[in-house]
N, C-alpha and C positions, 0 to 999 in steps of 0.2 A: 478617791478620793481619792472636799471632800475638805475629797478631795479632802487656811490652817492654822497657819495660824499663829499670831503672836505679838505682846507689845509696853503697857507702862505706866500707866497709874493703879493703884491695886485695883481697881474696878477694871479696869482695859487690862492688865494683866491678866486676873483672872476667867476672863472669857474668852480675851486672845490666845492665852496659854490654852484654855481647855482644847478651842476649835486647833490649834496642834497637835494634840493628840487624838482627837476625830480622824483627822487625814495619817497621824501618824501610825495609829491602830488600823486603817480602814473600816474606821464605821463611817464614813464619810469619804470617799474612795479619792474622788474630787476635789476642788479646790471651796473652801467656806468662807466664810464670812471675815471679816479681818478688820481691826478697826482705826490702825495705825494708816499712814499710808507705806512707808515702809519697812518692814520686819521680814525674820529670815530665823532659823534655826538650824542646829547641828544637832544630829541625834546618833546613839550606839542601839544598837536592837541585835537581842539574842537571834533574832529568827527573822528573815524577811515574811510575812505571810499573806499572802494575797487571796483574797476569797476561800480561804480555807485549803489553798494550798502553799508552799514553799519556793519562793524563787533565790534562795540561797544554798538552795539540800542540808537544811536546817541548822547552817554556821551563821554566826552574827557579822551585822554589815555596818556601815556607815550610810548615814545618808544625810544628804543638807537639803534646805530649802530657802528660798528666796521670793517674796510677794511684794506686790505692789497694788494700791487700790484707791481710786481718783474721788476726788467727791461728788462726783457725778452718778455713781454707783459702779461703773463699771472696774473689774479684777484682772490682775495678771501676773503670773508666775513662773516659777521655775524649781521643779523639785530633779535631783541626780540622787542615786543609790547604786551602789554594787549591787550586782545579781550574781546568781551562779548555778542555771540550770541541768537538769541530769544528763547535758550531752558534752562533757569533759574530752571524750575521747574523740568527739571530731573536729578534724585538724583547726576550724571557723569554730567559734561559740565566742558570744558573747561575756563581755567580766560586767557593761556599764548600761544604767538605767537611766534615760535623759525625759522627763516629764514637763514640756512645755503644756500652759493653760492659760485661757480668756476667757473671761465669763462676765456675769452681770449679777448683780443685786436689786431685785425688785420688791420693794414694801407693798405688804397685800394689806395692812389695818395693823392696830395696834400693837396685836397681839403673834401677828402671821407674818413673815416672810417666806420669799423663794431666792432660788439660786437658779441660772441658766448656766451651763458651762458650756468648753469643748476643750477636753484634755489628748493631747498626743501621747506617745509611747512609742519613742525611738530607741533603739538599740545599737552597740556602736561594731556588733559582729551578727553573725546570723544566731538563729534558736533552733534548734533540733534541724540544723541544715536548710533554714530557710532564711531569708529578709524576713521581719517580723514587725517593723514597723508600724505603727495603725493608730486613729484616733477612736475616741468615744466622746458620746454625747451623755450632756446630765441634765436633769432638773430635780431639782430639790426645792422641799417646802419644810420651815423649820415651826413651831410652834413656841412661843417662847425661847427661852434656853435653856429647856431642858427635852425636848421630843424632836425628831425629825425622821422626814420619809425622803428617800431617794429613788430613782427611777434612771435607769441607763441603757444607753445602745452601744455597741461594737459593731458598725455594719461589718466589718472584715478582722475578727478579730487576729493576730500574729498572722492575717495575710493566710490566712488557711482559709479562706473563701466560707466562713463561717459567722452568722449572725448573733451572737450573746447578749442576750438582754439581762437585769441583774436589777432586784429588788433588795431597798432597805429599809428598818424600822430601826430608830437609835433612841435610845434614854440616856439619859444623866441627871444626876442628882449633887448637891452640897452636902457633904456630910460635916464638914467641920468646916474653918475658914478657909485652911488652906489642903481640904482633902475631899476628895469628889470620886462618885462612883457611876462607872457607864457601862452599857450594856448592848449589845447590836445584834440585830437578827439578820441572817439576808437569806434570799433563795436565789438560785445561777439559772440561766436557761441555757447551757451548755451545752445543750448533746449534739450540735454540730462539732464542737470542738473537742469534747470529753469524753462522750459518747452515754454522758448524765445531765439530768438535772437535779440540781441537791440544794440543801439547805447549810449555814454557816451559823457559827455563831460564837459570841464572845462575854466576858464580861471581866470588869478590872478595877482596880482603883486607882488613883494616880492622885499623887504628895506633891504640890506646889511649894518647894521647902524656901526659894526666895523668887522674887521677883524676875528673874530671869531663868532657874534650874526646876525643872519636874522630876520625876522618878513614878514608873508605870511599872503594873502587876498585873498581868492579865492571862487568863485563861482562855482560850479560843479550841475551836472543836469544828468537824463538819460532819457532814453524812455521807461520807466515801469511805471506801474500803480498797485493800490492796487486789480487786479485782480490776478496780480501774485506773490504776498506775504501775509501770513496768521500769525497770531500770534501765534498760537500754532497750531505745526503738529507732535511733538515727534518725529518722525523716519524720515521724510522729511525734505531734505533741501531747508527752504525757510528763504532766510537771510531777513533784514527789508528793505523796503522802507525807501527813503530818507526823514528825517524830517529837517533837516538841512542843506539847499544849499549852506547857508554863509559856509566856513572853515578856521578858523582860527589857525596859528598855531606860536610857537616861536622855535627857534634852536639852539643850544650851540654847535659850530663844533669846532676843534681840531685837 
């Protein structure tokens, strides 16, 4: 994600605001559901962390986002972040994260919805020495609002001639009116690009303290080990290990 999310009457706030931090957490990697037509956020995050790695070498970033969503069902966005991968020292690396997305909203019954996407992943320098450029593909099926499964493709992912596919189970729950707890499982099929496949996972709370401001607490974890990340490989992609499980984060939505 996921992909988010945001918008304005307490009922539309509090589900627009949640599906922001689905994409903003990545339990929802993608672009979600949206109920405004258009809404946008600024967010601070301790950590950038993507499938249970780090694309910041675990310093905190900005990132904004931008949606737009027709009543016809069809979605469209625009998320930017800082990145900061472990290839500092050569002379090209990338500082910017540019996430265009279009997708669709399909009603399955009362109770069901899906999501169709395709999100890009442009970069405005190379990644461990390469163009890294690359789309992926989504479908999501949500259950209510509180369960969701997502399902994704990479055919090329960072252009390393690498196929990644990536599963997700997401929970959420109301705990209070304005305090809600979520939880996300994923497993990577990476080992073209990691030379693993691993499992992910998170769980947080997040404080909707007004109508436009959240504040997120979340723990995230994976199943890698410093055997499959190195600090410096120049031409290899090997993102960092997790230094940072706490993730904290604050959101200005709109």
């Amino acid at each position: 994600m996921n992909p988010s999310t945001f918008s304005h009457a307490h009922r539309d706030f509090r589900q627009s605001f949640y599906f922001r931090f689905v994409l903003l957490m990545h339990l929802l990697p993608g672009p979600s559901l949206a109920i405004a037509e258009w809404h946008g956020e600024l967010s601070v995050l301790s950590d950038y962390i993507y499938r249970g790695y780090s694309k910041s070498k675990s310093n905190p970033v900005v990132q904004g986002h931008l949606d737009y969503e027709d009543d016809a069902g069809w979605f469209t966005g625009l998320g930017i972040s800082q990145v900061s991968f472990d290839d500092r020292s050569n002379r090209e690396h990338a500082d910017l994260e540019v996430k265009p997305y279009l997708g669709w909203h399909l009603p399955l019954s009362a109770d069901w919805r899906s999501d169709l996407s395709v999100t890009g992943y442009v970069y405005n320098d190379k990644v461990f020495d390469h163009d890294a450029n690359y789309e992926e593909f989504y479908a999501v099926v949500h259950y209510r609002d509180w369960l969701s499964a997502l399902f994704s493709v990479a055919p090329d992912a960072y252009q390393r001639h690498a196929t990644v596919f990536n599963y997700e189970l997401n929970y959420r729950r109301d705990i209070f009116d304005t305090v809600q707890f979520s939880a996300g499982l994923g497993y990577q099929q990476a080992k073209a690009l990691l030379g693993k496949e691993y499992f992910y996972w998170n769980l947080g709370v997040s404080w909707f303290a007004t109508s436009c401001l959240a504040l997120d607490v979340r723990y995230v974890d994976v199943s890698l080990n410093r055997a499959h990340y190195a600090e410096s490989h120049f031409d290899e992609f090997y993102p960092r290990l997790l230094e940072n499980k706490l993730l904290l984060s604050i959101t200005l939505g709109f």
